[in-house]
KELO-980983 format. One record per residue: x, y, z of N, C-alpha, C, O in turn; residue in three letters. Coordinates in pm, whole numbers. Each point is the difference from the previous one (the first is absolute). Example, Ala and Ser with C-alpha at 12.3 -4.5 7.8 and 13.67 -1.06 7.14 Angstrom:
# residues 2
[margu [1319; -569; 780]; [-89; 119; 0]; [90; 120; 0]; [104; -2; 66]; 'ALA']
[margu [-139; 107; -138]; [82; 119; 6]; [-77; 109; 73]; [51; 111; 17]; 'SER']
This chain:
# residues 198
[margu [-2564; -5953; -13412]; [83; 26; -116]; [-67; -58; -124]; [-47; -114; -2]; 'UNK']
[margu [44; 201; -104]; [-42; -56; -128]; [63; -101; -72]; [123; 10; -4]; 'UNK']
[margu [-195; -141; -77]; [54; -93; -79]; [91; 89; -82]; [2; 123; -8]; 'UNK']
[margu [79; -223; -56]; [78; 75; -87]; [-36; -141; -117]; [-13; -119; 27]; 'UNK']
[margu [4; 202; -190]; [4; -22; -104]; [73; -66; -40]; [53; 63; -91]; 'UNK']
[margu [2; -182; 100]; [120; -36; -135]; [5; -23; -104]; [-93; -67; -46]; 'UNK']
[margu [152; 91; -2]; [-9; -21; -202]; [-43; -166; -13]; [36; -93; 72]; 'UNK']
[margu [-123; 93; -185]; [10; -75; -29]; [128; -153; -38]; [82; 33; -86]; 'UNK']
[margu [-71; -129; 121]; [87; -54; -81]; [130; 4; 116]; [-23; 13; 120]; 'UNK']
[margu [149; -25; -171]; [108; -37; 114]; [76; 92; -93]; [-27; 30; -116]; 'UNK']
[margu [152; 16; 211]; [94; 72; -20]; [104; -49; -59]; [11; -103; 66]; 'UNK']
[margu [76; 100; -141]; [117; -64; -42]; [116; 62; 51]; [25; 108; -55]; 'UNK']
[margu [60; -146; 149]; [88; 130; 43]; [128; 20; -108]; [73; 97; -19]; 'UNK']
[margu [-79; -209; -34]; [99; -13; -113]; [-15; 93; -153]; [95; 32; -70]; 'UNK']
[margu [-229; -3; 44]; [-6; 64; -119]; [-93; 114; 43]; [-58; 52; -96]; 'UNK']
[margu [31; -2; 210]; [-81; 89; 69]; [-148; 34; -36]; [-48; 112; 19]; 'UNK']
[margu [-10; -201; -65]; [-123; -5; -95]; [-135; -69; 64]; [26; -120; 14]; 'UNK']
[margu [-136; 143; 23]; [-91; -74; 22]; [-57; -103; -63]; [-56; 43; -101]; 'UNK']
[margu [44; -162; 114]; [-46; -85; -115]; [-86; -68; 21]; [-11; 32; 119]; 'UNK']
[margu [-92; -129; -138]; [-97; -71; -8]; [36; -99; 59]; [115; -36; -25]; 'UNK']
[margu [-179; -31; 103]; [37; -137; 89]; [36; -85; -100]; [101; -59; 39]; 'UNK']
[margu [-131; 25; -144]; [2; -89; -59]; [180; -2; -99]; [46; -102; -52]; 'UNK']
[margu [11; 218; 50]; [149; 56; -33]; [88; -40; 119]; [120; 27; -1]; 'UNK']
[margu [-181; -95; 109]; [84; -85; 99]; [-18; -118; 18]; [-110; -51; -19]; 'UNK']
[margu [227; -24; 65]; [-45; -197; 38]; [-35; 29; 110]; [2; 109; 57]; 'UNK']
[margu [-36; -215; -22]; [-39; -30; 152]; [100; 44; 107]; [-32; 75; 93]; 'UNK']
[margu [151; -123; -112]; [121; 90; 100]; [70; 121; -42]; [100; 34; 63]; 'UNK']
[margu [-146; 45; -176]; [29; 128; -54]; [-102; 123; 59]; [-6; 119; -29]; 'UNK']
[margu [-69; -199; 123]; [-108; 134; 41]; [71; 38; 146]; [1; 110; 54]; 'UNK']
[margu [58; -237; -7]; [76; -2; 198]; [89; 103; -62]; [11; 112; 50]; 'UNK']
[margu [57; -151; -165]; [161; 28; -3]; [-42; 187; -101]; [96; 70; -32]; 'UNK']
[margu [-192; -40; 10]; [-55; 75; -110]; [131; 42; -98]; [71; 99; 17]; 'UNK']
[margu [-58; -200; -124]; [41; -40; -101]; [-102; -59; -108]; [-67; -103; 2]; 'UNK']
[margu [81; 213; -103]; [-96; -90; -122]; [74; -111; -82]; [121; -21; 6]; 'UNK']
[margu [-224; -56; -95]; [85; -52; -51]; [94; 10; -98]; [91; -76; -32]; 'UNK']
[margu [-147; 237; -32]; [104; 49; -127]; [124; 34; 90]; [111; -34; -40]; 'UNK']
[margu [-128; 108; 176]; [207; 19; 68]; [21; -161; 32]; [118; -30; -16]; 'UNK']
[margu [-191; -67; 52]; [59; -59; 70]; [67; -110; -99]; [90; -75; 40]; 'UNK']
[margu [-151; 71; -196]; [78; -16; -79]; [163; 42; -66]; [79; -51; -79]; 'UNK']
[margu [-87; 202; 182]; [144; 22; -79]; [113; -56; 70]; [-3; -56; 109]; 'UNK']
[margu [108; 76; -187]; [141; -48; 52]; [-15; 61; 159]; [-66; 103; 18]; 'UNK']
[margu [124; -165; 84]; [35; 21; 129]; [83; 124; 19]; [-7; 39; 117]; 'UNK']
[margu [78; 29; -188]; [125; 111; -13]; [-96; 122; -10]; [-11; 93; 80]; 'UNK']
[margu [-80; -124; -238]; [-68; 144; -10]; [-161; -43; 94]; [-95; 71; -29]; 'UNK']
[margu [79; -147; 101]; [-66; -4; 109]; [11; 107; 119]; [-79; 91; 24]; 'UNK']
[margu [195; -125; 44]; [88; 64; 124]; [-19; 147; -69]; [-75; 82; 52]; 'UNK']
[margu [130; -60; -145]; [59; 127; -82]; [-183; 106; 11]; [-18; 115; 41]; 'UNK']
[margu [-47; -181; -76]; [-164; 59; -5]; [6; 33; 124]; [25; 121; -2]; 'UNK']
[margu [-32; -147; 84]; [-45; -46; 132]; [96; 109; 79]; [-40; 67; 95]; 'UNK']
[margu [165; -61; -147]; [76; 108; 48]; [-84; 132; -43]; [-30; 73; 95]; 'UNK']
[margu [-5; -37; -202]; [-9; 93; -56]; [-117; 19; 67]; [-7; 122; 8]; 'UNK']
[margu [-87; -167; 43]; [-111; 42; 71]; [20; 84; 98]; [-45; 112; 25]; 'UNK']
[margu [155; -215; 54]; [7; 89; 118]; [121; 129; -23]; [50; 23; 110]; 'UNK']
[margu [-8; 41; -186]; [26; 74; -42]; [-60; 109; -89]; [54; 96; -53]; 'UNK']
[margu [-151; -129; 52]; [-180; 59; -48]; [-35; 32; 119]; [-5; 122; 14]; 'UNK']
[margu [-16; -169; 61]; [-64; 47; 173]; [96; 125; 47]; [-44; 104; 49]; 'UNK']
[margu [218; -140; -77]; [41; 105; 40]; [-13; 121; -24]; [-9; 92; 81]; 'UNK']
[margu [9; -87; -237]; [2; 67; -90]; [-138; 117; 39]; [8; 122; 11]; 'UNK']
[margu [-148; -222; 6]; [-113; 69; 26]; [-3; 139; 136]; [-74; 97; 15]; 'UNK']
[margu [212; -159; 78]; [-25; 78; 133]; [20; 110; -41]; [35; 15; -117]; 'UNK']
[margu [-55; 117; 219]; [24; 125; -2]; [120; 40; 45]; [79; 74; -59]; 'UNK']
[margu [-63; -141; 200]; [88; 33; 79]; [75; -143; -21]; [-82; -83; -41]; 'UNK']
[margu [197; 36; 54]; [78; -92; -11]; [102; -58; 89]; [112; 29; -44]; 'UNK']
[margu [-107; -74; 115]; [35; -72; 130]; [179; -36; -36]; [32; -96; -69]; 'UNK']
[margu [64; 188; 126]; [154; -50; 2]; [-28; -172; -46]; [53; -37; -105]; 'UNK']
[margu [-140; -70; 190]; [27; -83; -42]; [-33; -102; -150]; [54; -98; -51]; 'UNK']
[margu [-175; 188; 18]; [3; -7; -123]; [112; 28; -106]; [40; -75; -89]; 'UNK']
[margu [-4; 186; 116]; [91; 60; -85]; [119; -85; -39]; [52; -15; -110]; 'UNK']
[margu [-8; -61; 282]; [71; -120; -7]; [-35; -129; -131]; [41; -26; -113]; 'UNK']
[margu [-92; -1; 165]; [-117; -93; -86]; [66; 1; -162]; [59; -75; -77]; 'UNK']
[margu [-114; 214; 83]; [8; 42; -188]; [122; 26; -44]; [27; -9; -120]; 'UNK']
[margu [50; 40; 199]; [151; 25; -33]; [36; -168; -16]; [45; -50; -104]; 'UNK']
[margu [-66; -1; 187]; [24; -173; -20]; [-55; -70; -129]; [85; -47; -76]; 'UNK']
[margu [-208; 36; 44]; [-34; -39; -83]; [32; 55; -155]; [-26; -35; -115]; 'UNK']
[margu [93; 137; 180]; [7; 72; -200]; [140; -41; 7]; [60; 51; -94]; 'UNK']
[margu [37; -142; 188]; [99; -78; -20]; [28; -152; -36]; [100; -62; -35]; 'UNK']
[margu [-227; 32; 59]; [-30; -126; -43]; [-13; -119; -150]; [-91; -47; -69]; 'UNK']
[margu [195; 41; 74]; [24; -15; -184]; [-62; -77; -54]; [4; -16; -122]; 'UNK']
[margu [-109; -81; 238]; [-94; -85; -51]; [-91; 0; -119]; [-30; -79; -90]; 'UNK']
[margu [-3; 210; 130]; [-123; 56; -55]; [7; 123; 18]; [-36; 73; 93]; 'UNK']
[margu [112; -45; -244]; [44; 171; -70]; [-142; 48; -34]; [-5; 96; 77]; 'UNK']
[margu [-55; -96; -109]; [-171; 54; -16]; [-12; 54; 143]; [22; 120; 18]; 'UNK']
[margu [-55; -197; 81]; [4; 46; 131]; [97; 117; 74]; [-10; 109; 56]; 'UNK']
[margu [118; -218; -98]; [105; 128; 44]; [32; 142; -67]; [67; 87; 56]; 'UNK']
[margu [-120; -75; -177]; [-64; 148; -89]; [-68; 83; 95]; [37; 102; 57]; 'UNK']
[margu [-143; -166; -51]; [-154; 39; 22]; [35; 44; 182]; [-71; 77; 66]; 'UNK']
[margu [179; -137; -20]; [11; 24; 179]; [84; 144; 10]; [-30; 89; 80]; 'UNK']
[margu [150; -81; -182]; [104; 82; -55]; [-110; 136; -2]; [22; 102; 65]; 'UNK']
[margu [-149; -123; -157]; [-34; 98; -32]; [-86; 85; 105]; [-2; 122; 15]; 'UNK']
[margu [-65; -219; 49]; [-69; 76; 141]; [49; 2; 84]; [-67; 34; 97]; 'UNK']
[margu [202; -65; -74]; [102; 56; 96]; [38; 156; -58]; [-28; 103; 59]; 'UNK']
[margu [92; -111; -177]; [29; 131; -38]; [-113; 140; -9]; [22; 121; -7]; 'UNK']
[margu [-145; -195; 9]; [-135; 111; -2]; [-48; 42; 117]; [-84; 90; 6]; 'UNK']
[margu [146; -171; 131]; [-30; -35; 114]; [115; 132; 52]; [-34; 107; 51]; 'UNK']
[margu [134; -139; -71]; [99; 157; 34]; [10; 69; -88]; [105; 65; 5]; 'UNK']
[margu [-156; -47; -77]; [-29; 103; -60]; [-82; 55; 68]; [35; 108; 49]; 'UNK']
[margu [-129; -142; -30]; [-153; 97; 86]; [28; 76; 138]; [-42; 102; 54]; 'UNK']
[margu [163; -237; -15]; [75; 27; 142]; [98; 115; 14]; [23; 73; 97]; 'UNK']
[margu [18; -76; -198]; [130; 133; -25]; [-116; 93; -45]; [-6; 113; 48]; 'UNK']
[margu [-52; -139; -105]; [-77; 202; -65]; [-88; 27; 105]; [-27; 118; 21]; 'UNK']
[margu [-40; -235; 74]; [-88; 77; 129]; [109; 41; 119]; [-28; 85; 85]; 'UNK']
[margu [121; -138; -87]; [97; 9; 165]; [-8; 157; -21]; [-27; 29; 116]; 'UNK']
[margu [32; 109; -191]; [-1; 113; 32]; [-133; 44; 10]; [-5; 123; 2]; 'UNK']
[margu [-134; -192; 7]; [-123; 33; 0]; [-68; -50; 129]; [-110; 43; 33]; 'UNK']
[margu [181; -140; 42]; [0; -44; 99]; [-132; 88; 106]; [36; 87; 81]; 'UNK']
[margu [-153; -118; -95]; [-98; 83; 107]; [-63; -141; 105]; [-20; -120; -18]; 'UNK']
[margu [7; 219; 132]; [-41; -96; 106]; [-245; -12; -20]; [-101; 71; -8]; 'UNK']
[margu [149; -222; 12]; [-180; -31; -64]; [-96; -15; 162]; [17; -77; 94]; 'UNK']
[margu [-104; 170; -112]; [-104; -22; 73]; [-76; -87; 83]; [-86; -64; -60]; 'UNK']
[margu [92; 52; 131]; [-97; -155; 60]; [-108; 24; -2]; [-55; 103; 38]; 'UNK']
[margu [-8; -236; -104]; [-184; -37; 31]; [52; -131; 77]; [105; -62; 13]; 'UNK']
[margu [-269; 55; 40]; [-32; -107; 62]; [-74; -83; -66]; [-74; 61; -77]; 'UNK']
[margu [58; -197; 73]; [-81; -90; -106]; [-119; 58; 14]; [-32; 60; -103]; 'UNK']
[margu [-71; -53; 216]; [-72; 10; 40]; [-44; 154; -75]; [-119; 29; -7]; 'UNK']
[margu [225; 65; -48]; [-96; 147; -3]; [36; -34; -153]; [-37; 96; -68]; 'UNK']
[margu [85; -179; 1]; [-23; -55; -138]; [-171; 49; -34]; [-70; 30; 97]; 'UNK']
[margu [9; -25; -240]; [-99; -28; -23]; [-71; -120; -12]; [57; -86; -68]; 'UNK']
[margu [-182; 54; 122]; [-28; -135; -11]; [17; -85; -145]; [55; -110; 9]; 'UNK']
[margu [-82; 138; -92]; [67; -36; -115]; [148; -72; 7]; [49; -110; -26]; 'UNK']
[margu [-17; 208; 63]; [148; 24; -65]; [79; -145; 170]; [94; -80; -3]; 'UNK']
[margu [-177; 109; 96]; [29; -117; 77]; [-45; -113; -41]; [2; -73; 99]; 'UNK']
[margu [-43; 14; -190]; [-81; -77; -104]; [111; -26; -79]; [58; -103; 31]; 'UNK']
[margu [-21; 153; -106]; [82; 13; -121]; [113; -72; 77]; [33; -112; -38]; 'UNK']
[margu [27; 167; 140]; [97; -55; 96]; [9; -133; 15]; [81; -75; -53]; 'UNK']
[margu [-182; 45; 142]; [-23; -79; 36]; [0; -119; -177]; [75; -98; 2]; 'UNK']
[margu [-115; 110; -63]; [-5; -55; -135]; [140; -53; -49]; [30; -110; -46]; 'UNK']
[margu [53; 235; 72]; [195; 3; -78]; [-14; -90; 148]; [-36; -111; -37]; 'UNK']
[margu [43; 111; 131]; [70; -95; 106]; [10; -152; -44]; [93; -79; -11]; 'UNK']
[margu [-262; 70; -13]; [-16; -143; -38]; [87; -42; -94]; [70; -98; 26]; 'UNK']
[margu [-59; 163; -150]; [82; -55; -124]; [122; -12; 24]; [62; -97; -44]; 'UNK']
[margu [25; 237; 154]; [114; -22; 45]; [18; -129; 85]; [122; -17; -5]; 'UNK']
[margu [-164; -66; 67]; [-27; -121; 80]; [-43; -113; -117]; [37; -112; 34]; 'UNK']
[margu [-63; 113; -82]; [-48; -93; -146]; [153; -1; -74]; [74; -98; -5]; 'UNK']
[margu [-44; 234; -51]; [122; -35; -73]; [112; -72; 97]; [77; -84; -46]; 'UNK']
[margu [-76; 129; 195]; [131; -51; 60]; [-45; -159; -8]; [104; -59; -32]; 'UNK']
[margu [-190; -18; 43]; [-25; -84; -8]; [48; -85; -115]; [70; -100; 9]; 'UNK']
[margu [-120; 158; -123]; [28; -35; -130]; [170; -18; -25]; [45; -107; -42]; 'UNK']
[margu [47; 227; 75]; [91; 5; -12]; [118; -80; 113]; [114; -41; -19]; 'UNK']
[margu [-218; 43; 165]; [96; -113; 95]; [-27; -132; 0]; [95; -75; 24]; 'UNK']
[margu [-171; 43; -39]; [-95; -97; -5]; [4; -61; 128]; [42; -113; 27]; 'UNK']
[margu [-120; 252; 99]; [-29; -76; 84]; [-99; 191; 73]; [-21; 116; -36]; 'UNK']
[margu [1; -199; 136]; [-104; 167; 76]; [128; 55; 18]; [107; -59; -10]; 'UNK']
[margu [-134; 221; 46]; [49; 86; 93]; [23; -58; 157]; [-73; -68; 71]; 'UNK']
[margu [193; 118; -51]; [32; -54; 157]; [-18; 111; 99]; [-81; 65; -66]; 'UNK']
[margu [93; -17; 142]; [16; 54; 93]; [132; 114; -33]; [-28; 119; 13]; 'UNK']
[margu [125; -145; -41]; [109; 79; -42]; [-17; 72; -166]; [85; 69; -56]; 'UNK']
[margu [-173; -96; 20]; [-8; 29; -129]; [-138; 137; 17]; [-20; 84; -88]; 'UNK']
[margu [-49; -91; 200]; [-83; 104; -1]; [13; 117; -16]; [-59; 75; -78]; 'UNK']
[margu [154; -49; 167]; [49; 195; -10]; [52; 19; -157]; [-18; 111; -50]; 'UNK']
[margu [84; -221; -33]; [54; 83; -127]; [-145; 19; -115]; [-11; 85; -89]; 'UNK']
[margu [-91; -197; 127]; [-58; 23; -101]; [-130; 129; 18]; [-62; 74; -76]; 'UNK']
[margu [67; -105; 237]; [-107; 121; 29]; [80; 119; -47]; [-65; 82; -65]; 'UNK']
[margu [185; -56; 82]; [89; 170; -40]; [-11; 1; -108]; [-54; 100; -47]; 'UNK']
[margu [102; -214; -51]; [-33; -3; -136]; [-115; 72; -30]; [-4; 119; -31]; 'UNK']
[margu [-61; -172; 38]; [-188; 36; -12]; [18; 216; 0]; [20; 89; -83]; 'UNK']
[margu [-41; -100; 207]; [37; 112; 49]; [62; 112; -104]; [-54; 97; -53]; 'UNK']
[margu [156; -137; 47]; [60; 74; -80]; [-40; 16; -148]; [-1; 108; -60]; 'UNK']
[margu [-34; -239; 6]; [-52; 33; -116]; [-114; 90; -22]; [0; 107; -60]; 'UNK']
[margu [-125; -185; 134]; [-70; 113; 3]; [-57; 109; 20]; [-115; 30; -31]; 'UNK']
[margu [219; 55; 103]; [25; 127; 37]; [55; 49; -122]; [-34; 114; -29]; 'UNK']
[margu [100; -164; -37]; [61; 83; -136]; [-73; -43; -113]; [42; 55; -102]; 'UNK']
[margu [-145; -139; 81]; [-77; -36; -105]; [-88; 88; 11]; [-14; 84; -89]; 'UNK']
[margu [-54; -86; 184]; [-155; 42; 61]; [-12; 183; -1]; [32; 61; 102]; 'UNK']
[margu [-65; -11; -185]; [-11; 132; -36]; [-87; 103; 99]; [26; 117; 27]; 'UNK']
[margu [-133; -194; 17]; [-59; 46; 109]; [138; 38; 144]; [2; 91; 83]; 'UNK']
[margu [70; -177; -103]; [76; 2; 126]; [185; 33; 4]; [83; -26; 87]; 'UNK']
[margu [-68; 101; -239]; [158; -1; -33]; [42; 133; 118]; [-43; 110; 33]; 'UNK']
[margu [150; -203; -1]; [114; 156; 109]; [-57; -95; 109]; [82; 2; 92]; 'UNK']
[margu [-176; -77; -63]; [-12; -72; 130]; [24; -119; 37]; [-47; -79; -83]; 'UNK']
[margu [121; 3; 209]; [6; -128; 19]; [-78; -41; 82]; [-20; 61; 104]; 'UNK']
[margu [-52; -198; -140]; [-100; -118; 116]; [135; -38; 88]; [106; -56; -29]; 'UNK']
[margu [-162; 113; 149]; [32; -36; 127]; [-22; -154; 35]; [-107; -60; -12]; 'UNK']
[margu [237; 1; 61]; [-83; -176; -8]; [47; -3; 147]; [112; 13; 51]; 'UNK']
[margu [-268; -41; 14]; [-38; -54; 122]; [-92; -111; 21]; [-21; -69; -100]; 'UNK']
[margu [-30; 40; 193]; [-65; -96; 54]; [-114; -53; -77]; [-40; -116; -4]; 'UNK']
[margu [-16; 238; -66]; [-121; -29; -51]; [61; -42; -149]; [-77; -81; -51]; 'UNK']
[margu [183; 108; -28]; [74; -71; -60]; [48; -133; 3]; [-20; -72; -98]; 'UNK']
[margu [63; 44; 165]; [17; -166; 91]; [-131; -48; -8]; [-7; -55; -111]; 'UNK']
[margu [-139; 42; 189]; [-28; -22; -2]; [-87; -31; -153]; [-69; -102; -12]; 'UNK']
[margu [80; 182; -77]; [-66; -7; -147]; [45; -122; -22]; [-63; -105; -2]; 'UNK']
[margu [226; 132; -21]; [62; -113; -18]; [-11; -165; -6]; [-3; -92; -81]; 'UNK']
[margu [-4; 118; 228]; [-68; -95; 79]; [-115; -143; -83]; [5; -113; -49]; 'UNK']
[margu [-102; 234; 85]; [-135; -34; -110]; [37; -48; -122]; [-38; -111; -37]; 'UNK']
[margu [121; 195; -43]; [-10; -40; -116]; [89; -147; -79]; [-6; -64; -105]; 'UNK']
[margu [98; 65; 251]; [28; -127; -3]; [-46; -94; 41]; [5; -115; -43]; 'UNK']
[margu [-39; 145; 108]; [-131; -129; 34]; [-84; -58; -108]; [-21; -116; -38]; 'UNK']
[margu [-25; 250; -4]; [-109; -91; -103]; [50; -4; -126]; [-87; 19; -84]; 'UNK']
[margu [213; -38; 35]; [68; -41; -84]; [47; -123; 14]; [12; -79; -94]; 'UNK']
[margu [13; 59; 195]; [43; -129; 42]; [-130; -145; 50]; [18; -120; 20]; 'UNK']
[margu [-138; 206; -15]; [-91; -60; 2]; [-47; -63; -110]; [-33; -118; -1]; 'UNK']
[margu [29; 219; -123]; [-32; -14; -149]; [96; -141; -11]; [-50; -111; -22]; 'UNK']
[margu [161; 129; 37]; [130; -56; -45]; [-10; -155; 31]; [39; -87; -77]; 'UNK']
[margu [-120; 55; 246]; [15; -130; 78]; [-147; -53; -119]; [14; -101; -70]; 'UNK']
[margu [-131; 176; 66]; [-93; -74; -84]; [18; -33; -146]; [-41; -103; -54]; 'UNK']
[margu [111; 207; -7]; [80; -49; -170]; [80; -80; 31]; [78; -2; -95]; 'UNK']
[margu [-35; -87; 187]; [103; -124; -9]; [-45; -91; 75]; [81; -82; 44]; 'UNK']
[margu [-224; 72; -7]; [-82; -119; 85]; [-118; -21; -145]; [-72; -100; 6]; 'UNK']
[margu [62; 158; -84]; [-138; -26; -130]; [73; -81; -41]; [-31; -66; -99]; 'UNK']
């Protein structure tokens, strides 16, 4: 399996921005918090931090009942009316898409990872990693075992409807799926054990 690239610099999950090592303290790189969020009030802290992961939702194609949950919740949350806007609104864009496709409703094709183009199993393999990076970022801990099947379908699904080479068709997730997986957690978690032993 090929190295993978990371951006320069650390992630902020709080202001979603890449920044320069030096835009973090010493315990703002574990926690990836810079020091301009980790300066703000604690309220519009949480409130950022919501809104991210309501950015992730927002990004999917397909949208998971339990998401939907999620967003219906949070756009009730009077904590943080910015948030609860912004959840309101990709809930409502979210059935919307849902009500105007339910009469377009066509059954999608199966591929197999494997009859993917090598590229494009590349490219895959690429969104996996970041999808495993962000859950990280956003749980702040690995993927478990129970968490595999949603993010591999996730995947799946997205990029079957992104991927132009491959629209009207769905990645079949089998073994050789699992096993990508696998890999790619591994050596994420490898990266992960040596950035917290330097």
């Amino acid at each position: 399996m090929k190295k993978k690239h990371k951006p320069q610099g650390h992630y902020c999950k709080i202001c979603g921005e890449h920044k320069a090592n030096e835009k973090f303290s010493g315990k703002g790189h574990s926690t990836h918090i810079c020091k301009a969020c980790h300066a703000l009030p604690v309220l519009r802290r949480n409130e950022l931090v919501l809104m991210r992961k309501i950015e992730r939702i927002d990004e999917k194609f397909f949208v998971p009942k339990e998401d939907l949950g999620k967003l219906k919740s949070y756009s009730k949350d009077e904590r943080y009316p910015e948030a609860a806007e912004y959840a309101q609104s990709v809930y409502d864009s979210v059935m919307d898409r849902i009500n105007g496709s339910e009469s377009e409703v066509k059954e999608l094709e199966p591929i197999l990872f494997a009859e993917l183009y090598e590229d494009c199993q590349a490219e895959f393999e690429e969104c996996l990693y970041q999808r495993i990076d962000e859950f990280m970022l956003f749980n702040g801990r690995l993927p478990e075992d129970k968490d595999k099947k949603e993010l591999i379908d996730d995947l799946c699904n997205d990029y079957s409807a992104y991927n132009g080479y491959y629209e009207g068709k769905q990645i079949v997730v089998d073994d050789t799926l699992y096993r990508l997986y696998d890999d790619v957690l591994k050596e994420i978690a490898e990266e992960e054990l040596a950035e917290n032993t330097d």
